[in-house]
DSSP file (Angstrom, degrees, kcal/mol; ACC not computed):
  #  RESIDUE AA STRUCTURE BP1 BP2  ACC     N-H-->O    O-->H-N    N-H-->O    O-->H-N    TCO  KAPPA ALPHA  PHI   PSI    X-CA   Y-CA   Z-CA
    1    1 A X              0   0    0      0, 0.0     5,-0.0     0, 0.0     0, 0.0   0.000 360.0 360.0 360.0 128.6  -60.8 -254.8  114.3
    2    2 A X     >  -     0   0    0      1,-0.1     4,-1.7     4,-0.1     5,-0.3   0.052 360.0-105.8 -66.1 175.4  -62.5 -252.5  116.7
    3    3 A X  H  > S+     0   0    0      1,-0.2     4,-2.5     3,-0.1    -1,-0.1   0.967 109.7  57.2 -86.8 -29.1  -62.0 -248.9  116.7
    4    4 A X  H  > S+     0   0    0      2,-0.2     4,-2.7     3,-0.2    -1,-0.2   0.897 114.6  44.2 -48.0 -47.1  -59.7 -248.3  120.0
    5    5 A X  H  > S+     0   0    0      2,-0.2     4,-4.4     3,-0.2    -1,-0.2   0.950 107.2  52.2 -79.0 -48.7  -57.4 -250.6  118.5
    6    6 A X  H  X S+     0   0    0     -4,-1.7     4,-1.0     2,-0.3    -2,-0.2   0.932 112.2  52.8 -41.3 -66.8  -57.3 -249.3  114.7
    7    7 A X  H  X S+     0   0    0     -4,-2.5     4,-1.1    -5,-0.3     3,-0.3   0.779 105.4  58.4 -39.7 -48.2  -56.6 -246.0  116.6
    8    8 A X  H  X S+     0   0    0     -4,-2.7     4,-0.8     2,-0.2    -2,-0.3   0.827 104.7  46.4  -8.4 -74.2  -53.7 -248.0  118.3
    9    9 A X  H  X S+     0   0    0     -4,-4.4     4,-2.7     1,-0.2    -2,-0.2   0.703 109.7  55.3 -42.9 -38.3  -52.3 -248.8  115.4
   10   10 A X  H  X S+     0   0    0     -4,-1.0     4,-1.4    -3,-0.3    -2,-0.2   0.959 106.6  53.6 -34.8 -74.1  -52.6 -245.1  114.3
   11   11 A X  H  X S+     0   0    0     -4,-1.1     4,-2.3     1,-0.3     3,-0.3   0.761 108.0  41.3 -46.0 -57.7  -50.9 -244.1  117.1
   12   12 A X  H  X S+     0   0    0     -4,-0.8     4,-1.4     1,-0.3     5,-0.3   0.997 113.8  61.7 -63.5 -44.3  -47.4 -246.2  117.1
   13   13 A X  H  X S+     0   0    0     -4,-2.7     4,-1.0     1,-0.2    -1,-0.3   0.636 109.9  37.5 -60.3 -16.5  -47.6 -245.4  113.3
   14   14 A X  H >X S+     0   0    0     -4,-1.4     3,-1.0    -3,-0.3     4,-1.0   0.995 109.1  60.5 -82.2 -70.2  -47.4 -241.8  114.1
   15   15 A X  H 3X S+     0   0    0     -4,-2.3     4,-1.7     1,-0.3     3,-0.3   0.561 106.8  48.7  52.1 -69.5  -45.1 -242.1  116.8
   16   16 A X  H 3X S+     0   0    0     -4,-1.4     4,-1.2     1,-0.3    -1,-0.3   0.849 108.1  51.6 -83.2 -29.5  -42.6 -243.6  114.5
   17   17 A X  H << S+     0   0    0     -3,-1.0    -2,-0.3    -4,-1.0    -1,-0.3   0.575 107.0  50.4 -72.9  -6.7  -42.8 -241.3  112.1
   18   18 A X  H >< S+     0   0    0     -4,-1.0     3,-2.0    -3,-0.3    -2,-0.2   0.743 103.9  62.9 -94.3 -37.9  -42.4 -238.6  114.5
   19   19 A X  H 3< S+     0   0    0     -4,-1.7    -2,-0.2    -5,-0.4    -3,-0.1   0.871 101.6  54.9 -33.2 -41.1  -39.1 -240.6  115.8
   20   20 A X  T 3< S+     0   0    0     -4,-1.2     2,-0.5    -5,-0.1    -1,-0.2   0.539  86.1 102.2 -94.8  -0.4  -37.8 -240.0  112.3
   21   21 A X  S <  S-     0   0    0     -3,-2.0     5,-0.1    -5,-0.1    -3,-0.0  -0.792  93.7 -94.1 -63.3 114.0  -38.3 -236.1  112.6
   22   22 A X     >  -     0   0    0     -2,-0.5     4,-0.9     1,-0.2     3,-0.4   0.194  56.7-100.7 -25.8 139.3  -34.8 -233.8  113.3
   23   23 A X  T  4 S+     0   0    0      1,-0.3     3,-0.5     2,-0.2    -1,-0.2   0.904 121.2  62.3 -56.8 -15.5  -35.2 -233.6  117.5
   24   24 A X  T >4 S+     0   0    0      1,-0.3     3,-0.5     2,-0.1    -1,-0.3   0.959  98.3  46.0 -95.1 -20.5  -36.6 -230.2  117.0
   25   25 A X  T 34 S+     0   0    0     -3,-0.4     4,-0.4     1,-0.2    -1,-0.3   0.209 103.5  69.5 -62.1   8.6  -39.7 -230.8  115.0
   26   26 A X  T 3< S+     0   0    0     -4,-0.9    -1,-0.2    -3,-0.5     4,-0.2   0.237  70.4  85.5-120.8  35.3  -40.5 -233.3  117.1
   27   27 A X  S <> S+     0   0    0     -3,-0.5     4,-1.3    -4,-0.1    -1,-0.2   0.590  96.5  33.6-102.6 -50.2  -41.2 -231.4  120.0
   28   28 A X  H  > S+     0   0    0     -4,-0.2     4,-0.7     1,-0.2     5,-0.1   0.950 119.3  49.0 -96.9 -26.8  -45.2 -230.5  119.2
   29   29 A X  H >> S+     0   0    0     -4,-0.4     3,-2.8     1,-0.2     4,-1.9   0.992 109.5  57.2 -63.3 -56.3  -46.1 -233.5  117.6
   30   30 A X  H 3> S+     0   0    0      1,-0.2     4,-2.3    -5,-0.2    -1,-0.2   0.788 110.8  39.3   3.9 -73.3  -44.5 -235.3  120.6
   31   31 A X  H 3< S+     0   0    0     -4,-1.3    -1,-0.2     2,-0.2    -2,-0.1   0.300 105.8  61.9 -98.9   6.6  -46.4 -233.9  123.2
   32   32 A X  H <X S+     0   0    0     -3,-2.8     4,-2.3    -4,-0.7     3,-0.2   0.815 117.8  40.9 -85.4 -57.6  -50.0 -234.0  120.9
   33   33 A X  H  X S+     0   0    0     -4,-1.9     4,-2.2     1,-0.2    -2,-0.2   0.921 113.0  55.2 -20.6 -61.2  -48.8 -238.1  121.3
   34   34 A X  H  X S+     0   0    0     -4,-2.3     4,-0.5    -5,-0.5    -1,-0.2   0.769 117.4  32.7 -59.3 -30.0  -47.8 -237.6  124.9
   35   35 A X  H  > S+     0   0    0     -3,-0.2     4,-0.6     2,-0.1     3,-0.3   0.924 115.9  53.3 -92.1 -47.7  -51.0 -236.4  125.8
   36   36 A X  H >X S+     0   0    0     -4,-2.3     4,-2.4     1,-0.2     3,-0.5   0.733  93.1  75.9 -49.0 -40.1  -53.4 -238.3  123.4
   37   37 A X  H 3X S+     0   0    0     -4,-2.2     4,-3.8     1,-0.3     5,-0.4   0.955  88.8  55.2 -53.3 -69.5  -51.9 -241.8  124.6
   38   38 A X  H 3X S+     0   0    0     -4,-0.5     4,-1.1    -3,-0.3    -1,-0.3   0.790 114.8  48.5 -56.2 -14.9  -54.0 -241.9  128.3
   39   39 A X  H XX S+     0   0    0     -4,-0.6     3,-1.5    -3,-0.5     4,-1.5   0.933 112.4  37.6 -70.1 -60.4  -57.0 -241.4  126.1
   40   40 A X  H 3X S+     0   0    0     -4,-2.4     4,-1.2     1,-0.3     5,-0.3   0.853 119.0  55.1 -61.3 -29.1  -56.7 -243.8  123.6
   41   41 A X  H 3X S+     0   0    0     -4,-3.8     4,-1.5    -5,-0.3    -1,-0.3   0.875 109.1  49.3 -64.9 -37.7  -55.2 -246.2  126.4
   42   42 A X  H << S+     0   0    0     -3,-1.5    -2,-0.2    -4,-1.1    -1,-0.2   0.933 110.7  47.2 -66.4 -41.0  -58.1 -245.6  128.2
   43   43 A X  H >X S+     0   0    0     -4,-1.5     3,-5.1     1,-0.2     4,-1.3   0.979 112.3  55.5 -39.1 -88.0  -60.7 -246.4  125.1
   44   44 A X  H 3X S+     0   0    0     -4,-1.2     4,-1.8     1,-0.3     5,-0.4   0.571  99.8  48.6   1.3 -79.8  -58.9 -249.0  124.7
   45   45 A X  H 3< S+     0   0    0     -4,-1.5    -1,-0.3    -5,-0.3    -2,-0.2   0.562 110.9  60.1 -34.9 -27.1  -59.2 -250.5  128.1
   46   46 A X  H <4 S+     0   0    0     -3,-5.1    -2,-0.2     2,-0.2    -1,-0.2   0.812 107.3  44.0 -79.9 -43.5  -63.2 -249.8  127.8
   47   47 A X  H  < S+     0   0    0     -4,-1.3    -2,-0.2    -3,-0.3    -3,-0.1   0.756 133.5  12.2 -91.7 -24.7  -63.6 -251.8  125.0
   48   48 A X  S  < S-     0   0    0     -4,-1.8    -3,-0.2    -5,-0.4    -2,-0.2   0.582 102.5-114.3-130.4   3.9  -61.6 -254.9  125.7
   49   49 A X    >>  -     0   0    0     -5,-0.4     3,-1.5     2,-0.1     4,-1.1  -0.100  47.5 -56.7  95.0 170.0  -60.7 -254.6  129.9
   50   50 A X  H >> S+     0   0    0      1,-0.2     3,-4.4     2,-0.2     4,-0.8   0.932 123.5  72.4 -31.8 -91.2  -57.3 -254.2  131.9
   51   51 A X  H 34 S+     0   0    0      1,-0.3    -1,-0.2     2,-0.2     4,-0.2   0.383 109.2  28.3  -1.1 -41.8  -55.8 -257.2  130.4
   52   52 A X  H <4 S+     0   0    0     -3,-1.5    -1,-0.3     2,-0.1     4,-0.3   0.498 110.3  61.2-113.8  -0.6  -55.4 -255.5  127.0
   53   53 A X  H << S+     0   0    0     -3,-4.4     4,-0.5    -4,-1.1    -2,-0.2   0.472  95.1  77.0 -92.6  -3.5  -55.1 -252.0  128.1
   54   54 A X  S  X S+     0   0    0     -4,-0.8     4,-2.0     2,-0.2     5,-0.2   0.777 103.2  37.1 -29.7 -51.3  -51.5 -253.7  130.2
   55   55 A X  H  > S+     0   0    0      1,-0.2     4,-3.0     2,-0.2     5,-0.2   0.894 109.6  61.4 -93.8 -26.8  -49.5 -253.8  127.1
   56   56 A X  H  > S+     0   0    0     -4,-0.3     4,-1.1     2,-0.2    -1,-0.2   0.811 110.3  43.2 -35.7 -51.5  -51.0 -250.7  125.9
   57   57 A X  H  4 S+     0   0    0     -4,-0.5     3,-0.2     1,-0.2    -1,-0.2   0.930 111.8  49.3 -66.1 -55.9  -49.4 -249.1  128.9
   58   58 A X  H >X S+     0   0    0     -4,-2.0     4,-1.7     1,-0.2     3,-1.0   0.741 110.3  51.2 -78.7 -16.5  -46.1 -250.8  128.8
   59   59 A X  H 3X S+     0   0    0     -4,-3.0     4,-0.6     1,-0.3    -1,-0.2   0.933 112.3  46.6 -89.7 -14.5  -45.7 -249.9  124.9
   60   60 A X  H 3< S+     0   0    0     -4,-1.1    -1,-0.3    -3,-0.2    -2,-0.2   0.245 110.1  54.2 -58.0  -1.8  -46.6 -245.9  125.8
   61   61 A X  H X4 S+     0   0    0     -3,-1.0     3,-0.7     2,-0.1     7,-0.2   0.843 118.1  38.7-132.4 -73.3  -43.9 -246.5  128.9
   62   62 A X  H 3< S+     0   0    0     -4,-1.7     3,-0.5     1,-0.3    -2,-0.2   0.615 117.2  47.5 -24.9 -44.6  -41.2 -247.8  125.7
   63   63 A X  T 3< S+     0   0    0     -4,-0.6    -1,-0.3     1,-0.2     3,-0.2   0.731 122.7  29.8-100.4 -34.3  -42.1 -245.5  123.4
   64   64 A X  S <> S+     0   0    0     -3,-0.7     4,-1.5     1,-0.2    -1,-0.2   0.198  76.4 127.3-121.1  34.0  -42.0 -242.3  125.7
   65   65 A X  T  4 S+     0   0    0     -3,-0.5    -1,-0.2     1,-0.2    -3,-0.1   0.238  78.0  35.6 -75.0  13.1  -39.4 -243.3  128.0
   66   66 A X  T  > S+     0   0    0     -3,-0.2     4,-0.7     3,-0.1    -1,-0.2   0.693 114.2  57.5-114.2 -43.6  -37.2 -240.2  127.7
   67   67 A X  H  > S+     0   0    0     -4,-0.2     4,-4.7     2,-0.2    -2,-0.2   0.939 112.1  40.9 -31.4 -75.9  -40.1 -237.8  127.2
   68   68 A X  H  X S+     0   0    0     -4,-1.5     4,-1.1     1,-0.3    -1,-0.1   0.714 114.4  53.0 -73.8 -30.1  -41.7 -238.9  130.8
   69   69 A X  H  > S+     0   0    0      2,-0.2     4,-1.2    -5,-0.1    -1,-0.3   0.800 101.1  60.1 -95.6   3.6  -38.3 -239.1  132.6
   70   70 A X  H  X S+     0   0    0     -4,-0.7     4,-2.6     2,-0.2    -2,-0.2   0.935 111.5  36.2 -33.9 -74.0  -37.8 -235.8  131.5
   71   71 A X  H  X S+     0   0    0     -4,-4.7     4,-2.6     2,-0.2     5,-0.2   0.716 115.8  57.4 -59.8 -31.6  -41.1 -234.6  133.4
   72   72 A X  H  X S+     0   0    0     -4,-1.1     4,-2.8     2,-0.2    -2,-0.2   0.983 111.4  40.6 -63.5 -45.8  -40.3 -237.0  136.3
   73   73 A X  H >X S+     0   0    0     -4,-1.2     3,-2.0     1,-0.2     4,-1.6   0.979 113.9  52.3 -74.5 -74.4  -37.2 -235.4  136.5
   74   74 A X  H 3< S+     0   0    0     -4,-2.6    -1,-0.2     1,-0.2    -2,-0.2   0.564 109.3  57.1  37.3 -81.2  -39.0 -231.8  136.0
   75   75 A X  H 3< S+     0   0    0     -4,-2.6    -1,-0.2     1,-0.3    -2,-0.2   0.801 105.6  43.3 -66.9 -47.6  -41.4 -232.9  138.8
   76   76 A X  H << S-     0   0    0     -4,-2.8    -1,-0.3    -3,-2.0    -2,-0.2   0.846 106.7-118.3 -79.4  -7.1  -39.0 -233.5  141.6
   77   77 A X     <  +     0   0    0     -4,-1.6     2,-0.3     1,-0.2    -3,-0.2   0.645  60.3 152.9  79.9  22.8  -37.2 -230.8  141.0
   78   78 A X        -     0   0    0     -5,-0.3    -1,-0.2     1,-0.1    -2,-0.1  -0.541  55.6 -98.2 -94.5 129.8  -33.9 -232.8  140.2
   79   79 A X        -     0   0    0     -2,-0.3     2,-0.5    -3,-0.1    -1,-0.1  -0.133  44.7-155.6 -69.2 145.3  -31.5 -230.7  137.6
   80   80 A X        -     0   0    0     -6,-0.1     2,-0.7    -3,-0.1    -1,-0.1  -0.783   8.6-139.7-125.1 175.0  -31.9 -231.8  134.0
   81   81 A X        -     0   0    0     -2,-0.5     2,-0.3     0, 0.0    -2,-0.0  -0.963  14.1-136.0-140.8 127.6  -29.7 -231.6  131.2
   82   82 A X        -     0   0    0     -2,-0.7     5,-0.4     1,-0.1     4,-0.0  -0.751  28.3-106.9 -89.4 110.0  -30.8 -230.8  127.8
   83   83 A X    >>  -     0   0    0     -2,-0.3     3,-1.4     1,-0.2     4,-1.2   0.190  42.0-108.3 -21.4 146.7  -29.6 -232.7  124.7
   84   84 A X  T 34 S+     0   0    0      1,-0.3    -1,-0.2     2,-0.2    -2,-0.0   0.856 117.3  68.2 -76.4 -40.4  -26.9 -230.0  122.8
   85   85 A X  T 34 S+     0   0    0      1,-0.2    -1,-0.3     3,-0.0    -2,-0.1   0.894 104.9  37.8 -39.0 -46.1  -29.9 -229.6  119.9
   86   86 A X  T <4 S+     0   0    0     -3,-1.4    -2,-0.2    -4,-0.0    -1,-0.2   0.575  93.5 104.5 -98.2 -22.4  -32.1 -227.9  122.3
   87   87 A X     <        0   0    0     -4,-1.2    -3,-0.0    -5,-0.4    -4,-0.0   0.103 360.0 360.0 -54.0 167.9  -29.0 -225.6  124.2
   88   88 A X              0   0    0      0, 0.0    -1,-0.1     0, 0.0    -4,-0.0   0.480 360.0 360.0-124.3 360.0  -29.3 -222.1  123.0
């Protein structure tokens, strides 16, 4: 198994284990993920082409779809509303 992929595997396995964290520890590991992903997606993509950096994409899309419409929302400037964990 090459090393992009092995790192792949790394990734979800951390991922999930951070899924299984209380929502408020899982705010800096999260975003260590969030950021890390477009590398390893990219490695990935270097060593074996598009083709296999496609699903790569779509299982970062899955995995951090709440995360990323967060920031979409964020971005436009559209009001967002914060799970009752994170209200103060």
């Amino acid at each position: 198994m090459s090393a992009s992929l092995l790192l792949g595997c790394f990734w979800v396995l951390a991922a999930t284990g951070v899924a299984m964290l209380p929502m408020r520890r899982q705010y800096v590991p999260g975003v260590l993920l969030l950021l890390s992903a477009p590398v390893l997606i990219g490695f990935v993509g270097y060593q074996h082409g598009w083709i296999w950096a496609l699903p790569c994409v779509l299982a970062f899309l899955s995995m951090m779809r709440n995360p990323l419409r967060y920031l979409l929302k964020r971005a436009t400037g559209q009001p967002v509303e914060l799970p009752k964990e994170f209200r103060i």
